[in-house]
N, C-alpha and C positions, 0 to 999 in steps of 0.2 A: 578647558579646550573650547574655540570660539566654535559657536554655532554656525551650522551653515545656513545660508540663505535664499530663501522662497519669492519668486517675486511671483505674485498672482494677478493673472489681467485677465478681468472678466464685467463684465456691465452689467450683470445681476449682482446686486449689493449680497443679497440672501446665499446665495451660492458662494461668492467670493468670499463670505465671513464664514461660515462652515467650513470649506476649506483650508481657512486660516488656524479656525481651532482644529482641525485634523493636524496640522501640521504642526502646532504649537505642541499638542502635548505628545507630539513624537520630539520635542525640543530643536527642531527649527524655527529657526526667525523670519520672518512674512511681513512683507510689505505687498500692499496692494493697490491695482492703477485700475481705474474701470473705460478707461478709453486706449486709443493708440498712442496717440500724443505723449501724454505721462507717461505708459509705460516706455518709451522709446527714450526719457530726462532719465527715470527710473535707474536704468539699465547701463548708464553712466555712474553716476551718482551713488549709487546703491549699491554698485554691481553684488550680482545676485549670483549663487553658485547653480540655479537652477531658473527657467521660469514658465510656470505652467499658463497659458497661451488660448483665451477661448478665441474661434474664430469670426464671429460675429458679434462686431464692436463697432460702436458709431465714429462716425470721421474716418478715421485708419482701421482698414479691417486689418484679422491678425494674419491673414497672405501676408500684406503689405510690412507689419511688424515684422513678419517674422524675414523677409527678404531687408528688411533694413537692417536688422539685427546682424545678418548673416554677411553684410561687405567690410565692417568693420571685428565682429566680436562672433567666438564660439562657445558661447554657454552654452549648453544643454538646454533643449524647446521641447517641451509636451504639449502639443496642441491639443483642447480640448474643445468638444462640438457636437451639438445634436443630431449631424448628420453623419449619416453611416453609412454612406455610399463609398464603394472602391473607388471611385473616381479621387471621392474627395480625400480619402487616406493616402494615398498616391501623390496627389497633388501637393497636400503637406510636408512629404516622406522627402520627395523631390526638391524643395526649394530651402531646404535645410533642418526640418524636425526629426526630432531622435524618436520619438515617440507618437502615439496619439489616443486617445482617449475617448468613448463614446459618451454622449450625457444619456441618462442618468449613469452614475456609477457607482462602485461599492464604496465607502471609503478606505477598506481597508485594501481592496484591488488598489485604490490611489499611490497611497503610500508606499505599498509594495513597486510601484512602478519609478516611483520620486527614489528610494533608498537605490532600486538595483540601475536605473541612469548613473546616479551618482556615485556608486560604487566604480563606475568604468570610466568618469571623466576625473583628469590630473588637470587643474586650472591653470599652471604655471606650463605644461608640457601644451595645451592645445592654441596659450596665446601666444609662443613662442614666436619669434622673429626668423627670418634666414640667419643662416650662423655666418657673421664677417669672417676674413680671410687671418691666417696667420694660430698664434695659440688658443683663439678661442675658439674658432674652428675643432681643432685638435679637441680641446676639451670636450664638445658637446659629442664628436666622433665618440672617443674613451667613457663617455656616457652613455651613449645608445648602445654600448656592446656589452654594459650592465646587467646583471638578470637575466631574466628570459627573451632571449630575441632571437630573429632570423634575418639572415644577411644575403644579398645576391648582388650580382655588379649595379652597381649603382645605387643601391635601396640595404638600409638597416630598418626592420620593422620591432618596435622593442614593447614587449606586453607589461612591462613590469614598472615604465614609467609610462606607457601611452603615447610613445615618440616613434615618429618617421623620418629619417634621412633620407632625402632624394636627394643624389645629386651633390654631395655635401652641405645639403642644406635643409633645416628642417621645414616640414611644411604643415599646415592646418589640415586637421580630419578629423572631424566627429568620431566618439570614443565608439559608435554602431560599426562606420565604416572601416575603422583601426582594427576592431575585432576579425573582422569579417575579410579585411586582407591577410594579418594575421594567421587566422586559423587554414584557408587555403595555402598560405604562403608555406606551413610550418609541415604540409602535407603536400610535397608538389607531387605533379602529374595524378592526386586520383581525383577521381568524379565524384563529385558529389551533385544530388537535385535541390532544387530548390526547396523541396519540403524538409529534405534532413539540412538544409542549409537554415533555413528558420528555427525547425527544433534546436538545435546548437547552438545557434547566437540570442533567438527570444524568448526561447522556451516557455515554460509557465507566463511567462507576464505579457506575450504579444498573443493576440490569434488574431491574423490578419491573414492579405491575399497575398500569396505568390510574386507577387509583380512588387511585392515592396523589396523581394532580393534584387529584382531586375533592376531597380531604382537606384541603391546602394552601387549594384555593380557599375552603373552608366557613369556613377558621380568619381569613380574611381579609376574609371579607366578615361576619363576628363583629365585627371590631376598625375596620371602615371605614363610618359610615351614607351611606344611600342617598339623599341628601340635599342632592346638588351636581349639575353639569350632566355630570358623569361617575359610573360603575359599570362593575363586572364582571357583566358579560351572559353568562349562557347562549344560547348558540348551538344551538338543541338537534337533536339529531341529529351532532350535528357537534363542537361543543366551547365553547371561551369567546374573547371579549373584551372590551378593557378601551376603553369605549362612551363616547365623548366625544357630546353633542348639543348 
């Protein structure tokens, strides 16, 4: 079975080779870039099934990586970073990371966070294209209805490949965001808070702020019009759901 692939970008040598043997002797494969530059050839070149992401790096900070990463490609981004400010989890959450990481950290919190990302991202399902017209259309349609999924006009959400239909066409979504419409989508009209909307999707491995659902939900209802007999409702005081009428 081929190993899966770690790209590590961080400009502490020390840090970035310790992480590398964490992750070797979980038997992934680590390549490592200690500025933005490289890691940005990297990530071509390499392509990495994951890459964990410090945010202060000389030249190209990892904002800046990680917003480049994100107009062409969706791997999965663990941002890692000595600071711990809401602002700055938010800020990452926002411009495309799946994840985030405070420094110092445990290594075995690491890996635990590296395995359960990658347990939820499908690589072939997230770099997908629009589905052209005619039978290949049809085919990726007869796929999405595979498995475990939920259907409404316009949208097939499918958990079992990590695939979105809008529209008849498939679209890019981080495996966070997929869940997370998913799971309201498969529960329509009830309420949920955002505290039990965290426990549910990050459980164990996230303790973050509230405002990183808020985050998720903005980037979703960007990529979904409001335009069908269903929406993500704010619920206000309270939190969202995903509103069939």
């Amino acid at each position: 079975m081929e190993k899966q692939k770690i790209l590590i970008v961080d400009d502490d040598e020390n840090i970035a080779e310790l992480i590398s043997l964490y992750l070797l002797k979980e038997c992934f494969d680590t390549e490592i870039a200690y500025d933005g530059e490289t890691a940005l050839k990297l990530v071509k070149t390499y392509c990495p099934d994951l890459i964990l992401l410090d945010i202060m790096l000389p030249g190209i900070d990892g904002y800046d990586v990680c917003q480049e990463i994100r107009r062409t490609d969706n791997t999965p981004i663990i941002m890692l970073s000595a600071k711990g400010e809401v602002f700055d989890k938010v800020l990452g959450l926002k411009i495309g990371a799946d994840d985030y990481i405070i420094k110092p950290f445990d290594s075995k919190e690491l890996v635990a966070r590296v395995k359960a990302v990658l347990r939820r991202y499908t690589p072939a399902q997230s770099k997908a294209s629009p589905a052209p017209a005619g039978d290949s259309g049809s085919i990726i349609l007869d796929s999405a209805r595979k498995g475990e999924y939920v259907e409404y006009e316009g949208i097939i959400i499918n958990i079992s490949n990590y695939s979105v239909i809008y529209e008849g066409k498939v679209i890019e979504m981080p495996p966070k965001e997929l869940e997370l419409l998913y799971f309201m989508a498969s529960r329509p009209n009830q309420v949920f808070t955002r505290e039990q909307l965290l426990d549910k999707l990050w459980g164990y491995e996230y303790i973050g702020d509230t405002r990183t659902v808020d985050v998720h939900i903005k980037r979703l209802r960007e990529k979904l019009d409001d335009k069908y007999n269903w929406s993500i409702a704010t619920v206000w005081g309270i939190g969202y759901k995903f509103e069939v009428r």
